[in-house]
VOTI-789258 format. One record per residue: residue in one letter; x, y, z of N, C-alpha, C in turn. Coordinates in steps of 0.02 Angstrom, whole numbers, plus 32768, in hexadecimal, padded with zeros to 4 digits. Layout:
BEGIN
AXYZXYZXYZ ...
//
This chain:
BEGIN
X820E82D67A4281E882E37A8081D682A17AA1 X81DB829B7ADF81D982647B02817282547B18 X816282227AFC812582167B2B811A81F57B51 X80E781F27B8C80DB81DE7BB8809B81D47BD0 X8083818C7BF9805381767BF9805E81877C3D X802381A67C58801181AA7CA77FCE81787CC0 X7FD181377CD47FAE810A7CE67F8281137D2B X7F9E81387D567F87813F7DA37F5F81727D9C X7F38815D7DAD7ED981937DBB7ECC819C7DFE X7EC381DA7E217ED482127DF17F0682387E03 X7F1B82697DCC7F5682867DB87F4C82B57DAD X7F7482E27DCA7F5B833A7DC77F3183617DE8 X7F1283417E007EC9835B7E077EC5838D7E56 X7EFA83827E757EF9839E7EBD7F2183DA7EAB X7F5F83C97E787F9083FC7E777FAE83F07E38 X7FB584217E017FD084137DC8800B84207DC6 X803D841A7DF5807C84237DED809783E67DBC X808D83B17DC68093836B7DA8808E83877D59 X805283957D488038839E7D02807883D97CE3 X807584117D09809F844C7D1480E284367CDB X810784097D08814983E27D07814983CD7CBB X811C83A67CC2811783827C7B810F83B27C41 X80F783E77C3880D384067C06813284467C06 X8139845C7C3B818584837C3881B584617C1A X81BD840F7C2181E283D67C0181E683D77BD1 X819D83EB7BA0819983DB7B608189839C7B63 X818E837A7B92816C83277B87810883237B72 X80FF83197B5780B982EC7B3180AB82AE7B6C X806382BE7B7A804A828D7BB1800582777BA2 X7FF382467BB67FBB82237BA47FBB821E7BFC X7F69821D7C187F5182107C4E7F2381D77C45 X7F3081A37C6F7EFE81527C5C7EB1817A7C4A X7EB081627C1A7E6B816D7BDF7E2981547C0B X7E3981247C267E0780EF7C4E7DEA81197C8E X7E2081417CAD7E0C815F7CE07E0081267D30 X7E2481027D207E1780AF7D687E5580847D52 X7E6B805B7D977EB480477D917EA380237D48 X7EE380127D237ED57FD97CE87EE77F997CF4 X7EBB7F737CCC7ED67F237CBF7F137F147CAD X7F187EDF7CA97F717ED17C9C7F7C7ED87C41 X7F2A7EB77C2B7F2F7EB47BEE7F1B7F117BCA X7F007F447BE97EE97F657BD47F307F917BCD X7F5E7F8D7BF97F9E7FB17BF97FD37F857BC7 X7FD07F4A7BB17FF77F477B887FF67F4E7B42 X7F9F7F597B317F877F757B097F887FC17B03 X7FA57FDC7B307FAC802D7B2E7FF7804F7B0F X8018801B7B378063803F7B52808E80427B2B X808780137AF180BD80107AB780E380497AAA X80A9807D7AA080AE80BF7A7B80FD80FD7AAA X80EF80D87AE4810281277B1A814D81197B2C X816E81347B4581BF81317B5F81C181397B8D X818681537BBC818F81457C09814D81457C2F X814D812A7C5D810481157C84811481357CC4 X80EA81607CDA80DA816B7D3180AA81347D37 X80C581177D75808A80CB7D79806E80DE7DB9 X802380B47DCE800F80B47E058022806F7E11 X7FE180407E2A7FCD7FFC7E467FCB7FD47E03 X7FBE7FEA7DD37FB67FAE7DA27FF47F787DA0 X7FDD7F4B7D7D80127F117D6B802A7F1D7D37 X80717F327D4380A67F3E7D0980D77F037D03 X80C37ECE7CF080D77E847CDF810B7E777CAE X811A7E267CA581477E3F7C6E81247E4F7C11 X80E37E337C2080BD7E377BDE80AA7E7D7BDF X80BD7EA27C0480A87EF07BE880E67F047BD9 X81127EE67BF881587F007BE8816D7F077BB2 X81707ECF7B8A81837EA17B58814F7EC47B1A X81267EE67B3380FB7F1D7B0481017F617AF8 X81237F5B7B2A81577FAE7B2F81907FC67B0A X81907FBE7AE281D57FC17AAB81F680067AA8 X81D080257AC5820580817AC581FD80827B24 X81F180567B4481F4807F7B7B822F80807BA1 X824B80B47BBB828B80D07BF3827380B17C20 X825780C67C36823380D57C98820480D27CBE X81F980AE7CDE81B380A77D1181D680C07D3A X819781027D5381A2812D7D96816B81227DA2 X816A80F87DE5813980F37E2A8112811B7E49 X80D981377E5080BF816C7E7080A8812F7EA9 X80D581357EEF80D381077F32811880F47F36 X811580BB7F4A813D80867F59813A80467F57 X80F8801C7F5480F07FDF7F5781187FC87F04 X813D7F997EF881437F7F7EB8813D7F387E9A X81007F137ECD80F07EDE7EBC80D07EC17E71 X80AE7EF77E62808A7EF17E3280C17F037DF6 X80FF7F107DFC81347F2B7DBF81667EDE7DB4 X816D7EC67D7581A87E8A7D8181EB7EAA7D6E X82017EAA7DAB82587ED87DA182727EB87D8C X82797E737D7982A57E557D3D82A17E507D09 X825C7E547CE582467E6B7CAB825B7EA77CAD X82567EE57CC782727F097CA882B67F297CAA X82DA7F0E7CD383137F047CD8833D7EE17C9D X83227EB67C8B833E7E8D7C4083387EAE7BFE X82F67ED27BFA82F57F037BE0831D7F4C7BD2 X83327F507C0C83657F8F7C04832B7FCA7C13 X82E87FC47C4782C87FF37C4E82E27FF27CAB X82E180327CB482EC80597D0D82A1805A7D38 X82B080497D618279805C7D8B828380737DCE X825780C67DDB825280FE7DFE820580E17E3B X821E81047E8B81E9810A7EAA81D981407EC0 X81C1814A7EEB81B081897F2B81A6814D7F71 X81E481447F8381C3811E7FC481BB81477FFC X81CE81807FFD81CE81A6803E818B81D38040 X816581E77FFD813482117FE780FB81EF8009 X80D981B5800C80938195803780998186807E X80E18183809D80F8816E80E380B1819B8112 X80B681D78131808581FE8155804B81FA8141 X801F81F280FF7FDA81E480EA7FCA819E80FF X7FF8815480F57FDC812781187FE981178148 X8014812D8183801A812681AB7FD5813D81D4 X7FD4818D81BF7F9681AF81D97F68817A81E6 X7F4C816981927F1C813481927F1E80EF81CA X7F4880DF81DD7F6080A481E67F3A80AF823B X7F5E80E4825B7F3580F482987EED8103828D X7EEC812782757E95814882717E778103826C X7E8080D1823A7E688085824A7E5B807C828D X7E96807082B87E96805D82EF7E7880708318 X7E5F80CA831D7E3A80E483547DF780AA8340 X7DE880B782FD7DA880B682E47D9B806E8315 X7DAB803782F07DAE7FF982F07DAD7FDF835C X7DD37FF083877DDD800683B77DAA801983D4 X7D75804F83CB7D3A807D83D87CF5805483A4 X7D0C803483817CE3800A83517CAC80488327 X7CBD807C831C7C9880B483037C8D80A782C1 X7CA2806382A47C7D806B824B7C4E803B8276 X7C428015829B7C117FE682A87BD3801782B5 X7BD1803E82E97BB3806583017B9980A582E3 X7BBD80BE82A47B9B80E582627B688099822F X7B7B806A821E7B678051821F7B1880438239 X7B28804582717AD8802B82847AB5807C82A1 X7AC980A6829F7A9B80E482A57A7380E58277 X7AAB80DF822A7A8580EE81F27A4580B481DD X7A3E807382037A07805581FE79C7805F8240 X79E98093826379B780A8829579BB807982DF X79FB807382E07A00804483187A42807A8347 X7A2C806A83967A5C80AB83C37A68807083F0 X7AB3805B83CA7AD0802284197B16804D8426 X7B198043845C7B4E806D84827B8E80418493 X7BB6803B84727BEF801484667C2E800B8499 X7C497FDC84BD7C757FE984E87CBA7FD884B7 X7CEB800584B77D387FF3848C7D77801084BC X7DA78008849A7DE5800D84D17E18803A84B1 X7E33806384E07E5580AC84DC7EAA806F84B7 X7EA180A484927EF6808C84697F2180778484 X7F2580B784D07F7180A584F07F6F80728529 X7F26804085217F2E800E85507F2A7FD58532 X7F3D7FD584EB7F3C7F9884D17F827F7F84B7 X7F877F58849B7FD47F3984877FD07F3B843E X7FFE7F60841780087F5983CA80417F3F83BD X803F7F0C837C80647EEE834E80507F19831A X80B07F1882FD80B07F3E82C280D77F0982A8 X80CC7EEF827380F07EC8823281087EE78205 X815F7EFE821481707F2981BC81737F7481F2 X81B67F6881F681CA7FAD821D81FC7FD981EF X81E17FC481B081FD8010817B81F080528177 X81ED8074814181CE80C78143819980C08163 X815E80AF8155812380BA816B810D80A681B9 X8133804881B08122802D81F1813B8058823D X81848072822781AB808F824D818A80DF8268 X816C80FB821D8147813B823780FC812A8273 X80D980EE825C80A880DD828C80B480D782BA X80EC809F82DE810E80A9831D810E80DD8337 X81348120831B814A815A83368108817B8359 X80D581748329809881898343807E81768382 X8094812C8373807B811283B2808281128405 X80D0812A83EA80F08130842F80D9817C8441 X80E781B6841480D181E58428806E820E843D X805281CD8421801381A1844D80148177848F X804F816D849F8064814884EB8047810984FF X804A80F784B5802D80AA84A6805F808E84DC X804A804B850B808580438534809E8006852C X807B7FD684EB80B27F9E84E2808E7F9B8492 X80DA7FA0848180D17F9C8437810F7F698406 X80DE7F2383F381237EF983E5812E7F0B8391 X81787EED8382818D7F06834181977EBE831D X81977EA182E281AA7E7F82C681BD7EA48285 X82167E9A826D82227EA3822D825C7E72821C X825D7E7E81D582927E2F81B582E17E5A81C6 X82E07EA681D983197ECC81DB833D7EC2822B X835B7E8D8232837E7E75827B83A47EBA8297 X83B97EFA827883DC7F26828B83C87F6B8298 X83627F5F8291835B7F9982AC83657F9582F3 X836D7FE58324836D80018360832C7FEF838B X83117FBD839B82D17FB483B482C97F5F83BA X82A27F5183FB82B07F0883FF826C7EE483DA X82887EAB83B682537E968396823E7E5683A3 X820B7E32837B81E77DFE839D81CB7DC8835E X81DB7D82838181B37D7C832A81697D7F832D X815B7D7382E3810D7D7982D380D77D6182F4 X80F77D10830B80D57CED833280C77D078374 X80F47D39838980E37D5A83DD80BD7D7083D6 X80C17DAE8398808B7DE2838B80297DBE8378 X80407D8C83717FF07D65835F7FDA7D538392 X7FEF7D4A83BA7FD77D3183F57FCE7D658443 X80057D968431800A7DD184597FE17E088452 X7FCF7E1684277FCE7E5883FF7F6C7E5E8402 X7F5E7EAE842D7F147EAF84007F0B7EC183CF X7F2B7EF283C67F367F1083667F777F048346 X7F5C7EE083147F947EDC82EE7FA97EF182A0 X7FD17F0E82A17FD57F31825E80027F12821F X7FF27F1781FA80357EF581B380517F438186 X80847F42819280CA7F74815E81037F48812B X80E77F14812C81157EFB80F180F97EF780AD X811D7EFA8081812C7EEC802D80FD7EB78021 X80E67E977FE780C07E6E7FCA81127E4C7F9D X81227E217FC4814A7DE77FA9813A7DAB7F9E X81717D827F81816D7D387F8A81597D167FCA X817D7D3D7FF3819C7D2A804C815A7D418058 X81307D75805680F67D8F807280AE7D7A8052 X80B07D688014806E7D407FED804E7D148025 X80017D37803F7FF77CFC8066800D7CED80A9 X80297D1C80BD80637D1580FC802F7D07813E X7FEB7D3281357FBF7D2381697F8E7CFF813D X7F717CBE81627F527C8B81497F1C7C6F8185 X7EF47C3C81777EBC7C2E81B27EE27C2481FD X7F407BF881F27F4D7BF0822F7F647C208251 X7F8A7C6182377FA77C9C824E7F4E7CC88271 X7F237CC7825D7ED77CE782587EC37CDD82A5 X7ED67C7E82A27EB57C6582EC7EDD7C578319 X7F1F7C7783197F507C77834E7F5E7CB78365 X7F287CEC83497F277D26836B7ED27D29839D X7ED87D4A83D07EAF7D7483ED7E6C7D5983DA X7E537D2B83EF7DF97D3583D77DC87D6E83C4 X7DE67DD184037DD67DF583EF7E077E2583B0 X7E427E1683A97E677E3783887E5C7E648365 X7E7F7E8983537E5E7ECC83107EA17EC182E4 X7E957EAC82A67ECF7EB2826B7EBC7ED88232 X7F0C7EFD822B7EE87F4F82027F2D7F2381C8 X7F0E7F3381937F387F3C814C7F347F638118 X7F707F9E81347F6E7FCA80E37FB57FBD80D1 X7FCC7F8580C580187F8580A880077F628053 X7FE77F3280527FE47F12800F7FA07EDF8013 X7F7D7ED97FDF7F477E8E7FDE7F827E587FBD X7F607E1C7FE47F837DE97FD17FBE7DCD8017 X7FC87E09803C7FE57DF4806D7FB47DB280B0 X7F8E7DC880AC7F557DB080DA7F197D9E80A4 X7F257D5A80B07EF77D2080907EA57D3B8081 X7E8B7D4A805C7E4B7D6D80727E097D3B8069 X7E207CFE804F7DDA7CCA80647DE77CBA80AC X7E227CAB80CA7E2B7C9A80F47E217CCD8138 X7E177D02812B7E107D2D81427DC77D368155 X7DA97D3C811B7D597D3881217D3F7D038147 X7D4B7CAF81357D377C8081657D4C7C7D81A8 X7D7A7CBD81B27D827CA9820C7D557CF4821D X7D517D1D82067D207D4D82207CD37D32820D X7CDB7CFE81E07C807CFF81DE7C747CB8820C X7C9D7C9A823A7CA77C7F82707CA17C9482B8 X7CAC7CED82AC7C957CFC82E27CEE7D0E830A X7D1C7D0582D17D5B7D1083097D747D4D82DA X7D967D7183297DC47DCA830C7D917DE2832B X7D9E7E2683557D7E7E3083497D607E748319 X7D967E7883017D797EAC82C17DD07EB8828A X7DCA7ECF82377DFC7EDE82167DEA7F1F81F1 X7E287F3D81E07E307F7781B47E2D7F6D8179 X7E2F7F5981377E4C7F5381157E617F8F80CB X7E847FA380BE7E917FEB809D7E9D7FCA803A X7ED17F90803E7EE97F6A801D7ED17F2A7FED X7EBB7F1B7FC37E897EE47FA47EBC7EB07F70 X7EB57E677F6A7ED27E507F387ECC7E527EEB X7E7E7E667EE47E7C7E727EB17E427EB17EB7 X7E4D7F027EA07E3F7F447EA67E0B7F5A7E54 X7DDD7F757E5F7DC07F967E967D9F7F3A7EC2 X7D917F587F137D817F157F177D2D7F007F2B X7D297ED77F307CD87EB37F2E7CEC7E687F40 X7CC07E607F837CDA7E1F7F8F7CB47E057FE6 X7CBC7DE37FFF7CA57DBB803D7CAA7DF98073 X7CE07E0A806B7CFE7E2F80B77CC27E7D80A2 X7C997E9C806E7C5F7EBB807C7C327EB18093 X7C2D7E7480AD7BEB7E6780C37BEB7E67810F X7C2E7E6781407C2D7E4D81707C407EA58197 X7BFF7E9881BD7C117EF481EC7C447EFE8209 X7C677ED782167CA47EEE824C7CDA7EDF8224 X7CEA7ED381D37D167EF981BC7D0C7F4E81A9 X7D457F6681AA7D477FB1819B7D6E7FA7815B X7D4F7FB6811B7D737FB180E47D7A800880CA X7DC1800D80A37DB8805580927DE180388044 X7DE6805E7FFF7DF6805E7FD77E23806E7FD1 X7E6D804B7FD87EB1806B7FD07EC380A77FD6 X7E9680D380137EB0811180007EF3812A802F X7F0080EE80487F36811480707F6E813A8083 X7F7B814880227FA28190801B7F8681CD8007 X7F4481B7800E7F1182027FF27F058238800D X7F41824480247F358289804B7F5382C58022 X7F3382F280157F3B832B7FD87F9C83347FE0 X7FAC8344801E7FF4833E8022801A83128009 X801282D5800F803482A98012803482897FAC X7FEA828D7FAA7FE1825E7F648008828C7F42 X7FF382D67F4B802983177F0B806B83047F17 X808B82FF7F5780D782DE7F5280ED82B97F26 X80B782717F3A80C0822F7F0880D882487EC7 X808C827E7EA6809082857E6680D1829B7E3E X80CF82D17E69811283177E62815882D07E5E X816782BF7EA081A482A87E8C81AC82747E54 X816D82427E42817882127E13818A82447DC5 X815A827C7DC8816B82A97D7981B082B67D98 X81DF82DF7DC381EE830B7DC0824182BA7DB5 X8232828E7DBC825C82597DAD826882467D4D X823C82517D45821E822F7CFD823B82737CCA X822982B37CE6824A82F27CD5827B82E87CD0 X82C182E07D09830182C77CFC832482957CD1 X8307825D7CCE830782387C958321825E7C47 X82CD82737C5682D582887BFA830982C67BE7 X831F82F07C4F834B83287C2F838083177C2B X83A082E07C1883D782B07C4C840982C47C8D X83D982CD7CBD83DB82CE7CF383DF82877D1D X841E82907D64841F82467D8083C582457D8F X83BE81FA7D94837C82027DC3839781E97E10 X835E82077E368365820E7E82833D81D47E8D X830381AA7E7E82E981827E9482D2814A7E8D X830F81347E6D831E80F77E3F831A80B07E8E X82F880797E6082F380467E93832C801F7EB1 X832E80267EFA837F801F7F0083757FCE7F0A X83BB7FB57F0583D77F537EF0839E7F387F24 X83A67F5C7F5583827F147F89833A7F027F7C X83137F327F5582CC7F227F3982E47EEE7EFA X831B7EE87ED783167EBB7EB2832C7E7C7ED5 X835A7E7D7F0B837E7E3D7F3583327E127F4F X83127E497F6A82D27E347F9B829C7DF57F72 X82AA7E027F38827E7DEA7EF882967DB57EC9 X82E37D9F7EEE831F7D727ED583227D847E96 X833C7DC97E7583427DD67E3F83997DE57E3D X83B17DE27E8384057E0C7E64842D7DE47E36 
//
């Protein structure tokens, strides 16, 4: 009988089809004991035991790897795979499964709803009701402002769509993909052009850091910058000393470098921080779940798998 460690919290809980799968399998499952993402060290102290992992956000490194001595398969519940080292387990002779198409519509959703918010400045303004203060806020309608989107993949590409069918009327694109259908711009236009600006790329080498104090102050004095793609993309001391300067004029942030988070950017009202939930939409997270089991299922029935990580996530990471 095959076991399996389920690390991503939480699991099941909207829809037990996931659980369902597993238990019809005959597969044996363990659900993270801890109940909160794990440490790097707390999972390599776990994992020895299991032959396959549904993973969330944690760091699946190569020292957890290298502790894994029966494991097949990491299946992804998302898409991000920064936190996974695909050459560790690649050397290993272990596979790794996503759902990249399963969170696309939950953060995108998110990604706008930021923007009204942020735009209308309505967390500022809940904010100060709840200390008994009634200021009447002036903000600016969506479709008269200019958006940058960084990272015109699944998600970035679904935000766009929104946007246009919002009649947003200038909306610039920056992506590293020279052959999408849409004219694009570099980053530097978008910093300087752009009142909202959004990030859709990966947490890479190329992206570690990518926005820093000088990218910060070559945008917009009032700017609004929303990030639910990854922490770590956008510098976050650097981030904090230009808003507690008084410049931006307001950020989203969905994404943290190091989760759960606690840090500078709570203290300052005109960020809007939300807790990674930006695939938490009852639809969308049961997808996640469903397809990462219903991957991990195939496996053990030896079945092809469907959502195996294709070359260019390893090229992207100079692993080919």
């Amino acid at each position: 009988m095959a076991k399996v460690l389920i690390t991503t919290v939480p699991f099941g809980e909207k829809s037990r089809v996931p659980i369902d799968l597993l238990e019809k399998a005959n597969i044996e499952y363990v659900i993270n004991p801890l109940g909160r993402k794990l440490k790097e060290s707390e999972l390599a102290d776990m994992v020895g035991e299991f032959d396959g992992l549904i993973a969330g956000t944690e760091i699946i490194s190569r020292k957890v790897i290298e502790r894994a001595s029966k494991l097949k398969l990491i299946s992804r519940v998302g898409v991000g795979l920064d936190g996974v080292d695909l050459l560790a387990a690649r050397n290993l002779g272990i596979l790794v499964s996503y759902t990249p198409d399963a969170p696309v519509l939950a953060v995108a959703d998110l990604t706008i709803g930021l923007m009204f918010n942020s735009l209308r400045g309505v967390h500022i303004a809940n904010s100060e009701m709840h200390r008994g203060k009634w200021i009447r806020h002036f903000g600016r309608r969506i479709q008269d402002v200019t958006i940058g989107i960084i990272g015109a993949g699944r998600i970035g590409a679904q935000v766009i769509s929104i946007l246009e069918a919002l009649d947003v009327k200038r909306i610039l694109v920056n992506d590293i993909n020279q052959e999408l259908q849409m004219h694009l711009v570099e980053k530097e236009f978008i910093y300087k052009e752009a009142d909202v600006i959004s990030l859709h790329v990966p947490l890479t080498d190329l992206t570690k850091n990518m926005i820093r104090k000088e990218q910060l102050l070559s945008m917009k004095s009032d700017a609004i910058l929303i990030n639910t793609a990854r922490g770590g993309i956008v510098n976050e001391q650097d981030l904090i000393d230009v808003l507690n300067n008084g410049y931006l004029g307001s950020v989203a942030v969905d994404v943290f470098e190091q989760e759960p988070y606690v840090g500078g950017l709570s203290n300052i009202e005109r960020c809007l921080l939300t807790s990674h939930m930006g695939s938490m939409s009852v639809d969308c997270r049961t997808r996640m779940e469903v397809e990462a089991t219903e991957e991990l299922v195939r496996y053990f029935s030896g079945l092809p798998l469907q959502g195996l990580v294709p070359e260019y996530e390893y090229d992207s990471r100079g692993l080919a």
